[in-house]
C-alpha positions as CSV (number, residue, x, y, z in Angstrom):
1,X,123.9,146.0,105.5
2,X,120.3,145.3,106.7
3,X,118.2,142.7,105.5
4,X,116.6,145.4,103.3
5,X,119.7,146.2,100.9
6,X,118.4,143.3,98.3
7,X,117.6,146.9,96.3
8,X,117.9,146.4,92.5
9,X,118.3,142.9,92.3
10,X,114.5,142.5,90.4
11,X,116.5,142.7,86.8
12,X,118.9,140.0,87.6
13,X,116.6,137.8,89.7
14,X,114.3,137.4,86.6
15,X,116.5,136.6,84.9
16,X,118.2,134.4,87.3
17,X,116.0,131.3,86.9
18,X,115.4,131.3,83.4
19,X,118.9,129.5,82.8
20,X,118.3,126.8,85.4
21,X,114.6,125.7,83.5
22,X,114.6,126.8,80.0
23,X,114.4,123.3,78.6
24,X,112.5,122.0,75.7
25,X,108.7,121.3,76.3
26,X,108.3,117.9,76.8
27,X,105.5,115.4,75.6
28,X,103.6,115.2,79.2
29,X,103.2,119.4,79.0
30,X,101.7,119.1,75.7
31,X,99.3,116.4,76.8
32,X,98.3,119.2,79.9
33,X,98.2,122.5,77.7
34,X,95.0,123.6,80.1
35,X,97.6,123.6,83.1
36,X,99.7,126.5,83.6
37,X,103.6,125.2,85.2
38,X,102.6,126.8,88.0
39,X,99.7,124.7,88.9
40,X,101.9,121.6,87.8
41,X,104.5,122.6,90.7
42,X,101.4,123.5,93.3
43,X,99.9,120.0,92.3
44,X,103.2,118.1,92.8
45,X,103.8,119.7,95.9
46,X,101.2,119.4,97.6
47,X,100.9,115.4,96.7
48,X,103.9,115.2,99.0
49,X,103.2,112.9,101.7
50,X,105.0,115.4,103.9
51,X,102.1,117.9,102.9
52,X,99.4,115.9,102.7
53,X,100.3,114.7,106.5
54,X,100.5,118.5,107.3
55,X,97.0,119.4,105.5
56,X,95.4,116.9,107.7
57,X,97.2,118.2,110.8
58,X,95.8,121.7,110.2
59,X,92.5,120.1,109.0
60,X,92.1,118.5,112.8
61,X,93.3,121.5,114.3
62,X,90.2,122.9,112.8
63,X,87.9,120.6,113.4
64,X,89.5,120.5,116.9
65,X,88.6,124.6,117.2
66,X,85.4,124.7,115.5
67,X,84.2,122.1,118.7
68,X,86.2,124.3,121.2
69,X,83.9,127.2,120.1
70,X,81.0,125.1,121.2
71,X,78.9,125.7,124.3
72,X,80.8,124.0,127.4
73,X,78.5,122.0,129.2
74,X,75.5,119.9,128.2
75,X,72.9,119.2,130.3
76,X,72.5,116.1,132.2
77,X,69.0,114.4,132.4
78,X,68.2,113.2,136.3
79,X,65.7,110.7,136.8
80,X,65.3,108.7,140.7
81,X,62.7,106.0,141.3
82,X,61.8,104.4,145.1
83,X,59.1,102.6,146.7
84,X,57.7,103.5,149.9
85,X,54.9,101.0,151.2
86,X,52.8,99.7,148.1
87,X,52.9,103.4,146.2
88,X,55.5,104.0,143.7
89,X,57.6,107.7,143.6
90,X,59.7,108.8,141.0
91,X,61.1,111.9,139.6
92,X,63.0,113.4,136.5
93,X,65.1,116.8,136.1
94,X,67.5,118.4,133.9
95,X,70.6,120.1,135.3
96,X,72.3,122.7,133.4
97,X,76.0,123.8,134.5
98,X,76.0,127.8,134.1
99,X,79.1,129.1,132.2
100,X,78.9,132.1,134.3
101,X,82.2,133.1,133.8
102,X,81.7,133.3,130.1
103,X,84.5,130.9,129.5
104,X,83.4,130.2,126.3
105,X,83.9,133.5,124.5
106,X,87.6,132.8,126.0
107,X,87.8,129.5,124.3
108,X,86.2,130.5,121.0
109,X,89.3,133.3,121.3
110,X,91.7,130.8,121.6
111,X,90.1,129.1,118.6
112,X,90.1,131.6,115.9
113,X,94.1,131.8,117.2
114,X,95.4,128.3,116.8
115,X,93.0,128.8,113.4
116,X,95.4,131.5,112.5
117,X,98.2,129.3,113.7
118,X,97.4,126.6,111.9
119,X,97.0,127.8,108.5
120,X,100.4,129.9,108.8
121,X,102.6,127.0,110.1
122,X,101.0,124.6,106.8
123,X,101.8,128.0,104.7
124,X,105.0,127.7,105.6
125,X,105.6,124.0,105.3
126,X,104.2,124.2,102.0
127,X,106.5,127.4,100.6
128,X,110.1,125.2,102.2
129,X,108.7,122.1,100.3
130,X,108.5,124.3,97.1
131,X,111.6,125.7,97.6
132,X,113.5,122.4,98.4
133,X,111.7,121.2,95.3
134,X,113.5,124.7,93.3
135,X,116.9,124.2,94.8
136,X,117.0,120.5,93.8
137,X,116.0,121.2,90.4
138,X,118.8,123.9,90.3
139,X,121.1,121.4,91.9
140,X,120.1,119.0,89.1
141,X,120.7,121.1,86.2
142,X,124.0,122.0,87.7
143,X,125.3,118.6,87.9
144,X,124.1,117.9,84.5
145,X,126.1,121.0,83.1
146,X,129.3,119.9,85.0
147,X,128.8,116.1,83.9
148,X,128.7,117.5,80.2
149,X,131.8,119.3,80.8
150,X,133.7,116.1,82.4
151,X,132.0,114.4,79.4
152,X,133.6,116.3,76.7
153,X,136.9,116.4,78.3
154,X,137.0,112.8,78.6
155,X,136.0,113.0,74.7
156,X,138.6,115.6,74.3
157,X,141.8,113.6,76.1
158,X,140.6,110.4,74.4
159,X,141.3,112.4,71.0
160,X,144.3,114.0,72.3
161,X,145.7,110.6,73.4
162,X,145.0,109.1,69.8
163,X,146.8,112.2,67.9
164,X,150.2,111.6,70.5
165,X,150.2,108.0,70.0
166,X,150.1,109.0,66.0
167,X,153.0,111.3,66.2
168,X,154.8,109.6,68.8
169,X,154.8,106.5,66.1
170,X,156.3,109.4,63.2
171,X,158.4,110.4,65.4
172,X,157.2,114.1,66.4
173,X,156.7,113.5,70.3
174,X,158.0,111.4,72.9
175,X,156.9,108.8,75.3
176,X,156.3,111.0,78.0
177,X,153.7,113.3,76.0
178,X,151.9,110.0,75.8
179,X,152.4,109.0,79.6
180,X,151.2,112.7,80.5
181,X,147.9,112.4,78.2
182,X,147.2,108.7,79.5
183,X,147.6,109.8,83.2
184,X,145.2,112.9,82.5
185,X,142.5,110.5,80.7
186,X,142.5,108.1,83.9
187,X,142.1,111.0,86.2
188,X,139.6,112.6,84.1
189,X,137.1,109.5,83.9
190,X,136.9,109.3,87.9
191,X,135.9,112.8,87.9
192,X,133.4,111.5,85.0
193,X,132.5,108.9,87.3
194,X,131.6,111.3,90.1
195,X,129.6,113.6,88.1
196,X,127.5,111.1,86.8
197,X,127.0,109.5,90.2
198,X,126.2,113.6,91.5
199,X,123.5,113.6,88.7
200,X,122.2,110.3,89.6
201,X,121.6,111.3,93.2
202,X,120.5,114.6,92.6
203,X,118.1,113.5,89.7
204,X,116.0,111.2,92.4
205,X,116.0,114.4,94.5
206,X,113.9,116.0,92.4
207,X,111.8,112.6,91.9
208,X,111.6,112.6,95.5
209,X,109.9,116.1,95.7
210,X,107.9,116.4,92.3
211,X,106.6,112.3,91.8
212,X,105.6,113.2,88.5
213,X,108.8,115.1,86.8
214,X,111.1,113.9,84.2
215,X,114.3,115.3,83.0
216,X,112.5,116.8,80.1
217,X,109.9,118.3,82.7
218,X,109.8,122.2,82.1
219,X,108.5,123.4,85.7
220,X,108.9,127.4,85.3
221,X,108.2,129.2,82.0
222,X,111.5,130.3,80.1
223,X,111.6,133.5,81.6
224,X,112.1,132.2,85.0
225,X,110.6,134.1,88.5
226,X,108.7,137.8,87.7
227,X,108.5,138.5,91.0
228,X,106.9,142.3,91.1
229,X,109.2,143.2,94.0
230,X,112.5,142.1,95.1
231,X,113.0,144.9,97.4
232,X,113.2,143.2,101.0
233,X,109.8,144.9,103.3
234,X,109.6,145.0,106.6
235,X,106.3,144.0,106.7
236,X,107.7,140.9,105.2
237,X,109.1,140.5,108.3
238,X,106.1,141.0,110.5
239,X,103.9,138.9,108.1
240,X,106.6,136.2,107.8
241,X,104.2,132.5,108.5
242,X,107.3,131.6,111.5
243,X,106.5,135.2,113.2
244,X,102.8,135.2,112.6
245,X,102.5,131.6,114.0
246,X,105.1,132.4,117.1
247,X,103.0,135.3,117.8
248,X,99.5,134.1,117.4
249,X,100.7,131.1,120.2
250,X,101.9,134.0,122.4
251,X,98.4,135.3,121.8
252,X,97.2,131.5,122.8
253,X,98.8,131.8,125.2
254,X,97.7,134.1,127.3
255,X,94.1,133.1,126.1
256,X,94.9,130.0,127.8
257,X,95.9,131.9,131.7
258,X,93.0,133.9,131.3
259,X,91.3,130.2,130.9
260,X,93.3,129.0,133.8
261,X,92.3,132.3,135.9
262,X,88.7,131.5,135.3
263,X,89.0,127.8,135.8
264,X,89.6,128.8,139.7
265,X,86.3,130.4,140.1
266,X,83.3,127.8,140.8
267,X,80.3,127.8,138.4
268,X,76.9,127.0,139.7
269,X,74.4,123.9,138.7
270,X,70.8,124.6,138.3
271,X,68.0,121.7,138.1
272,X,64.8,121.6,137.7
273,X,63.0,118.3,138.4
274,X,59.2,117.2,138.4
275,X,57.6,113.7,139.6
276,X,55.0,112.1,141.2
277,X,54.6,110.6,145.0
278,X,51.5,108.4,146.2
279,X,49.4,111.3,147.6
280,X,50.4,114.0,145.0
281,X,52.7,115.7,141.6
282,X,55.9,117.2,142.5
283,X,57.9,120.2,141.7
284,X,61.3,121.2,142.5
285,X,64.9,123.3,141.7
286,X,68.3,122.6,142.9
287,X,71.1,124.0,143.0
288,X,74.7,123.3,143.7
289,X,78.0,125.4,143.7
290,X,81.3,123.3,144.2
291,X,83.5,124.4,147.0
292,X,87.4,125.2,145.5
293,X,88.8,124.8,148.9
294,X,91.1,121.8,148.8
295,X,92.1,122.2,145.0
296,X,91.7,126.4,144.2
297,X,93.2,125.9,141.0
298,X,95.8,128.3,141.2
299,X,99.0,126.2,140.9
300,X,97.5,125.9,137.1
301,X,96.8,129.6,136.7
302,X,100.6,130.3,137.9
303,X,102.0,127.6,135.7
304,X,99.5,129.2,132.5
305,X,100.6,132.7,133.3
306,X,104.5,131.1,133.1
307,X,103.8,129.2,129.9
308,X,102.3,133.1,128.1
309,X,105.6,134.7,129.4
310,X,107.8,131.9,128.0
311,X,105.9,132.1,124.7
312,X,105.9,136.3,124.2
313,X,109.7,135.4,124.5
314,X,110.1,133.0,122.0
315,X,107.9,134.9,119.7
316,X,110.6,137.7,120.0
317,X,113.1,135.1,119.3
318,X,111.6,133.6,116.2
319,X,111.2,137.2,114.9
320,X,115.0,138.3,115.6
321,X,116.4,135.5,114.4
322,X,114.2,135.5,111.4
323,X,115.0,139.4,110.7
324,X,119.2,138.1,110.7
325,X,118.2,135.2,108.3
326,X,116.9,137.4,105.8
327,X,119.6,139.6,106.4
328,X,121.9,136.5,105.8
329,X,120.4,135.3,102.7
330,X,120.3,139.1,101.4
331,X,123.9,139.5,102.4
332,X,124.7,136.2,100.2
333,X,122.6,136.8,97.5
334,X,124.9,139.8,97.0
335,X,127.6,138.5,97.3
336,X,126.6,135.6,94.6
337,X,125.4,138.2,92.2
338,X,128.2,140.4,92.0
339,X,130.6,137.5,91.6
340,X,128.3,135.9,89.0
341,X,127.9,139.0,87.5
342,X,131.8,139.3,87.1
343,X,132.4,135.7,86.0
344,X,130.0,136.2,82.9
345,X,132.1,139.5,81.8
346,X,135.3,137.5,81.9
347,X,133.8,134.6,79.8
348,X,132.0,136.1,77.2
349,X,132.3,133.5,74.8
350,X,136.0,132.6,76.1
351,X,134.6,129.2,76.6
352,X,134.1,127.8,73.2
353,X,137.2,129.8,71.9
354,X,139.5,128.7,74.1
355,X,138.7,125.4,73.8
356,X,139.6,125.6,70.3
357,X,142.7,128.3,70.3
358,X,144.3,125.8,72.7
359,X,143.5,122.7,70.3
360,X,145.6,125.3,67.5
361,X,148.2,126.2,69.6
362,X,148.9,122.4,70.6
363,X,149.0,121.0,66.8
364,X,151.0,124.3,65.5
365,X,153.2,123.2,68.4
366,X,153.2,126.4,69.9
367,X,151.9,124.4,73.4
368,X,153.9,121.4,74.4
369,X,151.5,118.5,75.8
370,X,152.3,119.4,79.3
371,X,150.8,123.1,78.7
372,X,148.4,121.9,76.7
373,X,146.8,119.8,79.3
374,X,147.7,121.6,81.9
375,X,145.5,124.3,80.0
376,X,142.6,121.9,79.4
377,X,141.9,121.5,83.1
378,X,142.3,124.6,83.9
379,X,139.7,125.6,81.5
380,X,137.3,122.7,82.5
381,X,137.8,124.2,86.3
382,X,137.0,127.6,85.1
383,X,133.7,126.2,83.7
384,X,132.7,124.4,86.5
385,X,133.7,127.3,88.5
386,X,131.0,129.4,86.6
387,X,128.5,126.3,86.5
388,X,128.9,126.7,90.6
389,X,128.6,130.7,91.1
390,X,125.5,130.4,88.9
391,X,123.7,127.6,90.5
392,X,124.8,129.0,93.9
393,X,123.3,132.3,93.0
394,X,120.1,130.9,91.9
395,X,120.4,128.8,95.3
396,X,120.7,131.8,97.3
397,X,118.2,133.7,95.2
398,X,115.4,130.4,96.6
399,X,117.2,130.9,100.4
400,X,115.8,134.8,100.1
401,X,112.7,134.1,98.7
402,X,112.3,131.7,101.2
403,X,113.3,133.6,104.0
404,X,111.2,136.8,103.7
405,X,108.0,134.1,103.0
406,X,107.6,135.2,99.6
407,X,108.1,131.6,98.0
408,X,104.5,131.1,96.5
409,X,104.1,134.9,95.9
410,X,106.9,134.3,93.5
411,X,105.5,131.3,91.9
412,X,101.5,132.8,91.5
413,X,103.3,136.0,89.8
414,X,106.0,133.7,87.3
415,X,103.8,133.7,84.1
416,X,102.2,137.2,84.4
């Protein structure tokens, strides 16, 4: 499979999402009505200290370039004074360094590139800080669903233990239906324990990411993602911001051995200077040309050209690894669907009605206590088995996203 077989997945990935953040709208979205959720999550994101420290990077790398495309030199203001016998000379000049070489132009180049550069590598910050803040909010929602399943269980065993310690007392069961039961209830509340702790942790996740989000927070609208196109593009791959940067510093590059190859060549200095002697006015030009003879510069043009050659191959690195991680996270996204996709035909409903055709069974006494609990936790596994598949297919469905750069495309397009 090649990282372009995500082909009809646009149904399912719709409505992938909508499970994960289809909660009730909360008091703080009905204060902000004006505000679409997908401002809320661009505005939340990009209060990250993470990205506001990378907004400021890129904002100095532009103020950096917008000086580089400056001219070189300034002139330099001469000025000489001496006294010969009782009469006073002095004279003043401007020299001017002469970019003759036109390095400039080279420079400005370089400029619009690490512009480019710039504004890609922040783009892609900004889309994994999105998606981190997706996955964790996926992550929470799981946890919550499995700490309500450990929840009711522990409800479940602690009614179960109260009905054998009835019938134990008339008679009907023994001492070891009782052991059994207690024994399951002390095992179930550590699992209890751990779930709540998992929620805990990944609850402050999600604070971490989005400062402003509660648990009653609605971040996407109900139908989830409405991404146009969920067919993987190569162009995706070309325009992905990890390519695009490595190959726009390929591109800087070799602006910066042409720079180097220039930088061996001398540039002239022209003056002109006017002043005034005893006996009469002045008037006068110089000129100088430094002499690359001891230092030719071309140690540093070498050492440029090796720098553009070590950075053409990384950008052909960056852009076959990043053509197998898309293949990856198509390959797992697959894989995640179909098995989802399998685990909600087998349920269909099954998980209320077991729950309750084993309570039956138990009280008719067609279960003992041993195959009754024994049948509880396998059901509670099966439930948290599907509460997994699900968030890891919503996980891997992020992962893609993220991989073929599409993150915020995805976002601008969810309430369209």
């Amino acid at each position: 499979m090649t990282y372009t077989s995500v082909k009809h997945t646009g149904a399912l990935i719709c409505f992938g999402l909508s499970v994960i953040f289809s909660q009730s709208i909360s008091a703080a979205q009905e204060q902000s009505t004006d505000k679409t959720k997908e401002v809320w999550l661009a505005l939340q994101v990009n209060k990250h200290p993470d990205i506001v420290a990378a907004r400021e990077t890129m904002n100095a790398i532009f103020s950096m370039a917008l000086g580089n495309k400056q001219p070189l030199y300034n002139p330099e203001l001469q000025t000489g004074y001496e006294r010969e016998g009782d009469a006073n000379n002095f004279t003043i000049g401007i020299n001017q360094k002469i970019d003759w070489w036109n390095k400039r132009e080279t420079k400005a180049q370089i400029a619009d590139f690490s512009l480019t550069q710039a504004s890609k590598h922040f783009n892609y910050l900004v889309q994994e800080k999105t998606a981190q803040a997706l996955q964790a909010l996926v992550t929470w929602q799981a946890t919550k669903k499995q700490s309500v399943v450990a929840l009711e269980q522990e409800k479940q065993l602690g009614t179960i233990l109260d009905l054998v310690t009835k019938r134990q007392q008339s008679g009907d069961l023994g001492q070891i239906d009782a052991e059994l039961t207690f024994l399951s209830l002390t095992q179930i509340l550590n699992v209890t324990a751990k779930t709540q702790v998992q929620l805990k942790q990944a609850q402050a996740q999600v604070k971490e990411l989005l400062q402003d989000w509660t648990p009653d927070t609605v971040v996407l609208p109900a139908q989830g993602l409405t991404f146009s196109n969920y067919e993987s593009s190569p162009q995706w791959l070309e325009q992905h911001p990890l390519v695009v940067e490595a190959k726009v510093q390929w591109q800087i590059s070799k602006g910066d051995a042409q720079l180097a190859i220039l930088n061996t060549k001398a540039e002239p200095t022209i003056g002109v200077n006017a002043g005034k002697t005893a006996r009469e006015n002045t008037l006068g030009l110089t000129f100088s040309m430094p002499l690359n003879i001891r230092q030719d510069f071309s140690a540093q043009a070498k050492a440029a050209n090796q720098q553009s050659i070590a950075a053409e191959a990384n950008f052909r690195s960056v852009f076959r690894k990043q053509k197998y991680a898309i293949q990856a996270a198509a390959d797992t996204l697959m894989v995640y669907q179909q098995n989802y996709q399998r685990w909600q035909k087998l349920m269909e409903g099954r998980g209320e009605r077991s729950g309750d055709l084993l309570h039956k069974q138990w009280q008719s006494g067609d279960l003992s206590t041993t195959e009754y609990l024994l049948a509880l936790q396998q059901r509670a596994e099966g439930l948290n088995a599907g509460i997994e598949l699900q968030s890891q297919y919503h996980l891997s469905q992020i992962e893609w996203l993220l991989q073929v750069g599409q993150v915020n495309q995805a976002i601008e397009q969810m309430s369209h």
